[in-house]
NUKOLMAR-857455 format. One record per atom (N, C-alpha, C, O): residue number from 1; residue in one letter; atom name; x, y, z. Coordinates in Angstrom, 2 decimals, decimal comma. Layout:
NUKOLMAR-857455
resi->NUM | resn->a | name->CA | x->X | y->Y | z->Z
...
***
This chain:
NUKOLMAR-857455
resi->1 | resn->x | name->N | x->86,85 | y->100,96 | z->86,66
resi->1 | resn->x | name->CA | x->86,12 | y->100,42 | z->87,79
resi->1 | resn->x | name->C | x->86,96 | y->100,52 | z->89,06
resi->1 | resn->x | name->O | x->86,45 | y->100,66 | z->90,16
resi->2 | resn->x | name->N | x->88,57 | y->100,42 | z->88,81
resi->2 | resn->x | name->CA | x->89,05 | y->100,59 | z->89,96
resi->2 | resn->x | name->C | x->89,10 | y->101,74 | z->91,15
resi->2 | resn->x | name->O | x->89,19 | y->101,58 | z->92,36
resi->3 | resn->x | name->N | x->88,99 | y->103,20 | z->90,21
resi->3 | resn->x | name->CA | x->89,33 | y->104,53 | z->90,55
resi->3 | resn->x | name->C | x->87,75 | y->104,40 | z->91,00
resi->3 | resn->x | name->O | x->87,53 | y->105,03 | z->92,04
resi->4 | resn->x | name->N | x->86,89 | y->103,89 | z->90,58
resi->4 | resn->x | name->CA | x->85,15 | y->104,18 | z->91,18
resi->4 | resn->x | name->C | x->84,97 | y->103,34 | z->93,08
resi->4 | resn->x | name->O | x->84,19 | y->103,61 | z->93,99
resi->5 | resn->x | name->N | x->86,11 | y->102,30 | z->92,98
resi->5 | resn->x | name->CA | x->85,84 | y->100,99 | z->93,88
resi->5 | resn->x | name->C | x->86,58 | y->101,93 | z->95,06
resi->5 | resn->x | name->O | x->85,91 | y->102,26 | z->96,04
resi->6 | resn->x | name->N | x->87,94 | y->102,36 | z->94,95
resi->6 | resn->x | name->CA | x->88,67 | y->103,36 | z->95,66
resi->6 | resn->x | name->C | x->88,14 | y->104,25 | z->96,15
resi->6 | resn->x | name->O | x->88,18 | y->104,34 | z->97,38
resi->7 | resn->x | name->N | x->87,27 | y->105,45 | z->95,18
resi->7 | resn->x | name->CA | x->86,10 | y->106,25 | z->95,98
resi->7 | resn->x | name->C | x->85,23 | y->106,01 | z->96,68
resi->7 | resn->x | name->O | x->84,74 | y->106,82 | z->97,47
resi->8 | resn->x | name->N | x->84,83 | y->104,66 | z->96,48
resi->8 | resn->x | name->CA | x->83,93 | y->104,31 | z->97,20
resi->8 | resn->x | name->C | x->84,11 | y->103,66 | z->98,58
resi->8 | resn->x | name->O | x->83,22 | y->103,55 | z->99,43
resi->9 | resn->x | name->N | x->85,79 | y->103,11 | z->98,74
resi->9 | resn->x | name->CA | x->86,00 | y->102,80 | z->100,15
resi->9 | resn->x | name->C | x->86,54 | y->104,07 | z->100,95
resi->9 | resn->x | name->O | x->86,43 | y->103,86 | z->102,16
resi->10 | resn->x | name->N | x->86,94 | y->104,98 | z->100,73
resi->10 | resn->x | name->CA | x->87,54 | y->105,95 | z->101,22
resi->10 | resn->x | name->C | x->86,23 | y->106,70 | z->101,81
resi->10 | resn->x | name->O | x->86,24 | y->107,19 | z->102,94
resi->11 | resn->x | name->N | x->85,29 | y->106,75 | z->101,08
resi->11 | resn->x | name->CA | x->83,55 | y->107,55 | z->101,46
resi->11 | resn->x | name->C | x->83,38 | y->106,13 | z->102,36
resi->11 | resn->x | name->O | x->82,84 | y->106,70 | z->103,31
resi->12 | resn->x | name->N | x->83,42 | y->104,77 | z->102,77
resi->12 | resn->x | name->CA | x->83,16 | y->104,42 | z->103,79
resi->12 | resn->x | name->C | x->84,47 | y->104,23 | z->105,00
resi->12 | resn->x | name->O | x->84,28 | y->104,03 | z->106,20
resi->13 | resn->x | name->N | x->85,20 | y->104,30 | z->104,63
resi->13 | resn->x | name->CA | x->86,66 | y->105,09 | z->105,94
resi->13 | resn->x | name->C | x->86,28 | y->106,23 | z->106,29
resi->13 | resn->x | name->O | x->86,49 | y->106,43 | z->107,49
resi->14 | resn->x | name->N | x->85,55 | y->107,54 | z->105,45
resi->14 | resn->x | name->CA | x->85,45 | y->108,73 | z->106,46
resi->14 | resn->x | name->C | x->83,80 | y->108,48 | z->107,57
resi->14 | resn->x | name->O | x->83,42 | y->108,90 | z->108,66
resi->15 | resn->x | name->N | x->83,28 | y->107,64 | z->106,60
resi->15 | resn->x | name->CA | x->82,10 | y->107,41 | z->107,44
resi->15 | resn->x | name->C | x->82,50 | y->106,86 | z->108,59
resi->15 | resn->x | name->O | x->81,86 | y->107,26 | z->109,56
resi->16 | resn->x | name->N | x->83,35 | y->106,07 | z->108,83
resi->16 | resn->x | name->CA | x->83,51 | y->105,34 | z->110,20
resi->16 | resn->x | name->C | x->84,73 | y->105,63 | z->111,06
resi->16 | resn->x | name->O | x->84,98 | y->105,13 | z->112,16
resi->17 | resn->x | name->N | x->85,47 | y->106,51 | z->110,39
resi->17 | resn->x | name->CA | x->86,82 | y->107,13 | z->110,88
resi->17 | resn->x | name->C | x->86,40 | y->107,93 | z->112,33
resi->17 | resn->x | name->O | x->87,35 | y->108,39 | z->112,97
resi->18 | resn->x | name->N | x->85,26 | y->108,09 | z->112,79
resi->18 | resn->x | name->CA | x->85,53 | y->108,13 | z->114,37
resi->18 | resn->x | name->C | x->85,03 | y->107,11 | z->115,62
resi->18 | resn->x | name->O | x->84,71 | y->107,25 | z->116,80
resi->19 | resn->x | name->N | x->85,12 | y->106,22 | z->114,85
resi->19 | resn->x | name->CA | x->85,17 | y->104,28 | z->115,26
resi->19 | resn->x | name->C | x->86,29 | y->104,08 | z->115,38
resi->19 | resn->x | name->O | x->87,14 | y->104,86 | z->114,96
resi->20 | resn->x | name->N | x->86,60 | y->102,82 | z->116,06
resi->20 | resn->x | name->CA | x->87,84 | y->102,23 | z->116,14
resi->20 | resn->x | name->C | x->87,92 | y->101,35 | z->114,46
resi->20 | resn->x | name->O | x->89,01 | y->101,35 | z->113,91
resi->21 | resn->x | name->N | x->87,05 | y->100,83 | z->113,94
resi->21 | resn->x | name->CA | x->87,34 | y->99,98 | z->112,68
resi->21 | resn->x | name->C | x->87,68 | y->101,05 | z->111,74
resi->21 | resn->x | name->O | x->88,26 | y->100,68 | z->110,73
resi->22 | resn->x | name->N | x->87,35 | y->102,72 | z->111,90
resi->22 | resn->x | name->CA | x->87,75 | y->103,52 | z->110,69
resi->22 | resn->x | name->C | x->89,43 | y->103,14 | z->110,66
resi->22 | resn->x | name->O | x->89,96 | y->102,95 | z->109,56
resi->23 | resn->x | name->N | x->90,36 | y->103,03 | z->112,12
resi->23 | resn->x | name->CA | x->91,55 | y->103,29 | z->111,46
resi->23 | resn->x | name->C | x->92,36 | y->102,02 | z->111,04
resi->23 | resn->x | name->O | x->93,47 | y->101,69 | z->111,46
resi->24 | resn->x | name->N | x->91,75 | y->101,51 | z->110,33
resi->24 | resn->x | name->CA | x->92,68 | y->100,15 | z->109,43
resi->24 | resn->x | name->C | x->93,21 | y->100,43 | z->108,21
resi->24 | resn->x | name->O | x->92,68 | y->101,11 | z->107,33
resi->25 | resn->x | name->N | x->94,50 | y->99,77 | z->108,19
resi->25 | resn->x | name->CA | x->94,70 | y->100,86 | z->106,99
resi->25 | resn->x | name->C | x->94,09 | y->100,28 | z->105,55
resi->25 | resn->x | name->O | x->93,57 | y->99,20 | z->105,29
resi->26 | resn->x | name->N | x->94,42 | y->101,65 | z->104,57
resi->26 | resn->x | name->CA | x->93,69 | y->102,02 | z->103,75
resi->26 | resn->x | name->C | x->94,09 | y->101,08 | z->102,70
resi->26 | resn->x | name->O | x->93,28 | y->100,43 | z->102,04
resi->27 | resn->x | name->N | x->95,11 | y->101,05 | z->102,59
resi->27 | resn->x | name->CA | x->95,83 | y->100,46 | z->101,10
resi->27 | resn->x | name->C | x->95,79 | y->99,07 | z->101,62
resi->27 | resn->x | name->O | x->95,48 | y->98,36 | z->100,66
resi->28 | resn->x | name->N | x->96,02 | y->98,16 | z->102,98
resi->28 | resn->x | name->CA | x->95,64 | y->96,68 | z->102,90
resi->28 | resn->x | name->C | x->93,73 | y->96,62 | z->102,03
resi->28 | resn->x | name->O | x->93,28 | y->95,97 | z->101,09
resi->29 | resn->x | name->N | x->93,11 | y->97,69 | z->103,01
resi->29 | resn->x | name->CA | x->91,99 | y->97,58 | z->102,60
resi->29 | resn->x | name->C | x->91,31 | y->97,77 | z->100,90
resi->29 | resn->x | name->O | x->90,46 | y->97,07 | z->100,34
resi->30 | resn->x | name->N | x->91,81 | y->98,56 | z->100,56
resi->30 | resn->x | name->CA | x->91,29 | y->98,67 | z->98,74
resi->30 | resn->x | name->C | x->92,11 | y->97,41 | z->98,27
resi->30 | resn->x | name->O | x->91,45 | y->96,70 | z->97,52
resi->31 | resn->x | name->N | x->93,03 | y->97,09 | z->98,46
resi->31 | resn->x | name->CA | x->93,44 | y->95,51 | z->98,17
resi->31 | resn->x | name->C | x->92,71 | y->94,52 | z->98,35
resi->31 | resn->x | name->O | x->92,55 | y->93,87 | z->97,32
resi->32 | resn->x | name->N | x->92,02 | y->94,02 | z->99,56
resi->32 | resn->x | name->CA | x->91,09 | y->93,58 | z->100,17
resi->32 | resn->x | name->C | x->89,76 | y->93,50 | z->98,99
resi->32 | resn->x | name->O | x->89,23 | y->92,56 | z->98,39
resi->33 | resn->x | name->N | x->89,63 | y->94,38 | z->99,00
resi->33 | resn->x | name->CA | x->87,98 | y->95,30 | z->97,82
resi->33 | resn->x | name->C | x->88,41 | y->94,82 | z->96,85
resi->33 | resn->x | name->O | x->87,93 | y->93,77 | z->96,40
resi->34 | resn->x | name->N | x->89,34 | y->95,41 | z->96,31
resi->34 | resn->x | name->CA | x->89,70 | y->95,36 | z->94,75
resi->34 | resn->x | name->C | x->89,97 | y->93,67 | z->94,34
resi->34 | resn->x | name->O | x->89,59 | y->93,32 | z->93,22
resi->35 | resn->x | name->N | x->90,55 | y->92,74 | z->95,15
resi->35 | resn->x | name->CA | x->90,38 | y->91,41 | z->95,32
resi->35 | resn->x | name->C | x->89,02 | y->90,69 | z->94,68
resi->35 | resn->x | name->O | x->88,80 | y->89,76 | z->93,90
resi->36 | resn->x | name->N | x->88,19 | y->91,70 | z->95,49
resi->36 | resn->x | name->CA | x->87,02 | y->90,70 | z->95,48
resi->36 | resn->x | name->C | x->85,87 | y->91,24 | z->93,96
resi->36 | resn->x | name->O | x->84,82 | y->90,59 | z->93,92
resi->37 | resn->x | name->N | x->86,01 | y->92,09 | z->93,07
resi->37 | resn->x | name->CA | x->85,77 | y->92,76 | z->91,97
resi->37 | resn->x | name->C | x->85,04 | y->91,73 | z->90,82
resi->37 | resn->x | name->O | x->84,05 | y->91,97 | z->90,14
resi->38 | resn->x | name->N | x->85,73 | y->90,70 | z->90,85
resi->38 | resn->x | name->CA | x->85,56 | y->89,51 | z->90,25
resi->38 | resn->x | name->C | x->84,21 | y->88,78 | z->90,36
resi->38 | resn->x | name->O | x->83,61 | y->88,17 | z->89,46
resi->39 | resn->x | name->N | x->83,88 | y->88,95 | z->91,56
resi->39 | resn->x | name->CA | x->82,15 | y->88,24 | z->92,15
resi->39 | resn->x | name->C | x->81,61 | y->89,32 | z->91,47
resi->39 | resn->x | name->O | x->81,12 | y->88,97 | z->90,39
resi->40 | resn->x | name->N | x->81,51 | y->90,55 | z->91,73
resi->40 | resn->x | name->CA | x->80,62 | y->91,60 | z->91,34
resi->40 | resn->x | name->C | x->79,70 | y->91,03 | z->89,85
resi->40 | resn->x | name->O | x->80,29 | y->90,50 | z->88,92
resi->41 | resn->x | name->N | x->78,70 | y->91,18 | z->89,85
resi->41 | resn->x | name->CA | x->77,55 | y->90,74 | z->88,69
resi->41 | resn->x | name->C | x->76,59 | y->91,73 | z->88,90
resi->41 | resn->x | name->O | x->75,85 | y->91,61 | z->89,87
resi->42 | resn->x | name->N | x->76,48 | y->92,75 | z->88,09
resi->42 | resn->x | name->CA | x->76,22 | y->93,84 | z->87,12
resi->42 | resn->x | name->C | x->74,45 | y->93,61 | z->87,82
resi->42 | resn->x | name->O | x->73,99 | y->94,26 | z->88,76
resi->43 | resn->x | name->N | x->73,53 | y->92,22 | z->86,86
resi->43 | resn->x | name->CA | x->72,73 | y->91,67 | z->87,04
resi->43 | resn->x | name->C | x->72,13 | y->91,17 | z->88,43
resi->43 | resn->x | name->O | x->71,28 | y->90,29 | z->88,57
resi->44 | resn->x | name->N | x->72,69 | y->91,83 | z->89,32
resi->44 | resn->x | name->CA | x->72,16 | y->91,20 | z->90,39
resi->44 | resn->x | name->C | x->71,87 | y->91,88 | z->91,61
resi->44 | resn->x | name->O | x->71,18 | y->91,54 | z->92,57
resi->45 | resn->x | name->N | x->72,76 | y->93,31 | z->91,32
resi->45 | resn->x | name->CA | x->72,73 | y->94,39 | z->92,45
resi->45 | resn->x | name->C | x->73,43 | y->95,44 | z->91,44
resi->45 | resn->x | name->O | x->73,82 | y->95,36 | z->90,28
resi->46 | resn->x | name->N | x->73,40 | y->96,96 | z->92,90
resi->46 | resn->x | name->CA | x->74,10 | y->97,97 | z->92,43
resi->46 | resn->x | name->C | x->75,69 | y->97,89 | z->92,50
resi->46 | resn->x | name->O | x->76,22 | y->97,13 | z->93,30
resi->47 | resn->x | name->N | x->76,29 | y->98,51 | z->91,83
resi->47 | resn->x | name->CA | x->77,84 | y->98,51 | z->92,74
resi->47 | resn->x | name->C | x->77,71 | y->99,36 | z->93,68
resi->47 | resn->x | name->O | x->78,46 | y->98,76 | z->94,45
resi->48 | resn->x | name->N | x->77,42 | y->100,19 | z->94,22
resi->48 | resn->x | name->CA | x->77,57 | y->101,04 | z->94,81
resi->48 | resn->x | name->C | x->77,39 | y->99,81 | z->96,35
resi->48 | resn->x | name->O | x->78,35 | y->99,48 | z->97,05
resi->49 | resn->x | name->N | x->76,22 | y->99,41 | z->96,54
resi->49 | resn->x | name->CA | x->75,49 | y->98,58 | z->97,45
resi->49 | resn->x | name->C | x->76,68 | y->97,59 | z->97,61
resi->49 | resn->x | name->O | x->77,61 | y->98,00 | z->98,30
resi->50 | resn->x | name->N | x->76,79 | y->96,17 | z->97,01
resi->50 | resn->x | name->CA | x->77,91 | y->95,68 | z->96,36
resi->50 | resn->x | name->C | x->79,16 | y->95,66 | z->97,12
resi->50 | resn->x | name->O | x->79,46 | y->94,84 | z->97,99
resi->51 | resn->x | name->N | x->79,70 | y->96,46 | z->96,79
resi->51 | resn->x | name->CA | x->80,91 | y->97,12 | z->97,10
resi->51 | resn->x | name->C | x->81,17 | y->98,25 | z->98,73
resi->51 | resn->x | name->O | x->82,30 | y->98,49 | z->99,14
resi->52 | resn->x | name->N | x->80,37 | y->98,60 | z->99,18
resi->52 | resn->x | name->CA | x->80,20 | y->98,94 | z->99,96
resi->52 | resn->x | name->C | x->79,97 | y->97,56 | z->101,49
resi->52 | resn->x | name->O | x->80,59 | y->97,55 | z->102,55
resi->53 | resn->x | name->N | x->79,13 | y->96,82 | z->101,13
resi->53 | resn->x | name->CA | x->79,16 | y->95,36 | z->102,19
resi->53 | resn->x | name->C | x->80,38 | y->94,88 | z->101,84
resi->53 | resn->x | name->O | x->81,23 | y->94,60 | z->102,69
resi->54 | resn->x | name->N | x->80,63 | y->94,71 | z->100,29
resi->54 | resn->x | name->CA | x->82,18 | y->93,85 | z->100,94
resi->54 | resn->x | name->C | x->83,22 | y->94,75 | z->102,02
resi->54 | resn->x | name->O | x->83,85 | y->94,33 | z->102,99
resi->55 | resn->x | name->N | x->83,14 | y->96,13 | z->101,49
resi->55 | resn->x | name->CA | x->84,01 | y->96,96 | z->102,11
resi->55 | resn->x | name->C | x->83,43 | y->97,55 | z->103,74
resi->55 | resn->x | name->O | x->84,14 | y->98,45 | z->104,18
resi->56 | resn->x | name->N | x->82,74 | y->97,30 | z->104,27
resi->56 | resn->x | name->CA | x->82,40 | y->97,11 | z->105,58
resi->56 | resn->x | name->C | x->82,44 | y->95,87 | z->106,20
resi->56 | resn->x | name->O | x->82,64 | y->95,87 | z->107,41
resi->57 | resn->x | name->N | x->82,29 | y->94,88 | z->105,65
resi->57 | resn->x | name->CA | x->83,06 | y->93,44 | z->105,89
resi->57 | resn->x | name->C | x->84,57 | y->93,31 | z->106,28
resi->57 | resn->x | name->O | x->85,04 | y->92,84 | z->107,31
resi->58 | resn->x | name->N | x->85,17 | y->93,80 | z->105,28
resi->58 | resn->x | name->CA | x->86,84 | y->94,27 | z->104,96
resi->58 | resn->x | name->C | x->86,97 | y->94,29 | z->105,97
resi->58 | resn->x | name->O | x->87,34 | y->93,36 | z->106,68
resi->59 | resn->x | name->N | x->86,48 | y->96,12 | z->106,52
resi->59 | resn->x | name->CA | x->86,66 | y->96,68 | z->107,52
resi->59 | resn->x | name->C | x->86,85 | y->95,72 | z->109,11
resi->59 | resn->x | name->O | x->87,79 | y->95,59 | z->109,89
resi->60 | resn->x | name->N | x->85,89 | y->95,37 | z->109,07
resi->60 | resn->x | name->CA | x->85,76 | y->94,28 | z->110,38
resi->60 | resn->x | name->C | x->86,80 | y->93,48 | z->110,38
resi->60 | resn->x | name->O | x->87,58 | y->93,56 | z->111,34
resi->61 | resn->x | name->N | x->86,98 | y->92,79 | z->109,58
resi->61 | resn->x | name->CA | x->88,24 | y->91,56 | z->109,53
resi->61 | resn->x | name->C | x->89,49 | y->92,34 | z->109,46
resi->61 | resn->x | name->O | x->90,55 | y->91,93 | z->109,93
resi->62 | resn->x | name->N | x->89,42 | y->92,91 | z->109,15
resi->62 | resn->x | name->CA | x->91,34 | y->94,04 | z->109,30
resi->62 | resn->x | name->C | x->91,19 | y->94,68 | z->110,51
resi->62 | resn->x | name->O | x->92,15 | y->95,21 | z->111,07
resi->63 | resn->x | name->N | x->89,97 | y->94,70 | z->111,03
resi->63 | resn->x | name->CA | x->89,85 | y->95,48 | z->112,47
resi->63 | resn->x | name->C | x->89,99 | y->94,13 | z->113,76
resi->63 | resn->x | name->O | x->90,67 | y->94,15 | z->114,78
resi->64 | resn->x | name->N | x->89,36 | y->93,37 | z->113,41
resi->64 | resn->x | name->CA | x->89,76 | y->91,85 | z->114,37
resi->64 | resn->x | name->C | x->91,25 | y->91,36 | z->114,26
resi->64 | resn->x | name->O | x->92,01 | y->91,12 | z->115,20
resi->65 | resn->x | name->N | x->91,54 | y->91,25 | z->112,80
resi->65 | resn->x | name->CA | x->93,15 | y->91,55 | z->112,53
resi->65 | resn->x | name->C | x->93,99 | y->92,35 | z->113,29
resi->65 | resn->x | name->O | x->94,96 | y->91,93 | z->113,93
resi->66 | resn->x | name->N | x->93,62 | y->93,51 | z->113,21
resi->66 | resn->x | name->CA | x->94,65 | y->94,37 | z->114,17
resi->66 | resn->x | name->C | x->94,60 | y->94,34 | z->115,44
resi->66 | resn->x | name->O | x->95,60 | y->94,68 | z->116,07
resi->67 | resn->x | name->N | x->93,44 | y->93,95 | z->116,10
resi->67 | resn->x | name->CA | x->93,28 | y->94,00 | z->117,27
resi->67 | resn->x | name->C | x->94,32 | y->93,09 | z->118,23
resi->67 | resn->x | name->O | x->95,22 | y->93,32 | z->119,03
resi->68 | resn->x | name->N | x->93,48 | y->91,62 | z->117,49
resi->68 | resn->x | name->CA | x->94,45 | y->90,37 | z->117,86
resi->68 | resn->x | name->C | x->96,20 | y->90,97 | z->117,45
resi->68 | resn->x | name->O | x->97,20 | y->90,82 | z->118,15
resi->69 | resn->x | name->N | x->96,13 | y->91,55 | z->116,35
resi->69 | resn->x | name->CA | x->98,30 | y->91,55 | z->116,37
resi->69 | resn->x | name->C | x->98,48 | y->92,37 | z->117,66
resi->69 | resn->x | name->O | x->99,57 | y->92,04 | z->118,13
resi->70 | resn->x | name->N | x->97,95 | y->93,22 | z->118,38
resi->70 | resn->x | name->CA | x->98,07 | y->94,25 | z->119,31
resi->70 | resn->x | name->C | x->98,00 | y->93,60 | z->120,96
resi->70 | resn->x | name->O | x->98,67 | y->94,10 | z->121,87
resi->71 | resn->x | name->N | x->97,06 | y->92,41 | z->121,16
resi->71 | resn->x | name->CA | x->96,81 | y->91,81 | z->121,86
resi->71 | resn->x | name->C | x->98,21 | y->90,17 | z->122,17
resi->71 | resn->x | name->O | x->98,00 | y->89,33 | z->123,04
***
């Protein structure tokens, strides 16, 4: 599940990689994802779906994160 969760944030980093939130980095972020694996329930959604909102969520908060350390 991990190597599937990884593909799947990296396909939403190239999606947004000509945004300012694409460049956060990668490895806080699958940390971030991979963290949250545990909520995931099979029964209730897709992973794909799933995993993708947490990981555009991520995105935002490591992007407000960086902003503010820069500021």
């Amino acid at each position: 599940m991990d190597n599937e969760i990884k593909i799947l944030v990296y396909k939403c980093l190239n999606v947004y990689k000509n945004t300012g939130i694409g460049n956060v980095n990668s490895n806080e972020l699958i940390n971030l994802v991979l963290s949250k694996k545990h909520h995931y329930n099979p029964n209730k959604g897709s992973f794909n779906t799933y995993f993708a909102t947490i990981t555009k969520h991520s995105m935002i908060v490591l992007y407000k994160k960086m902003k503010k350390e820069l500021n």
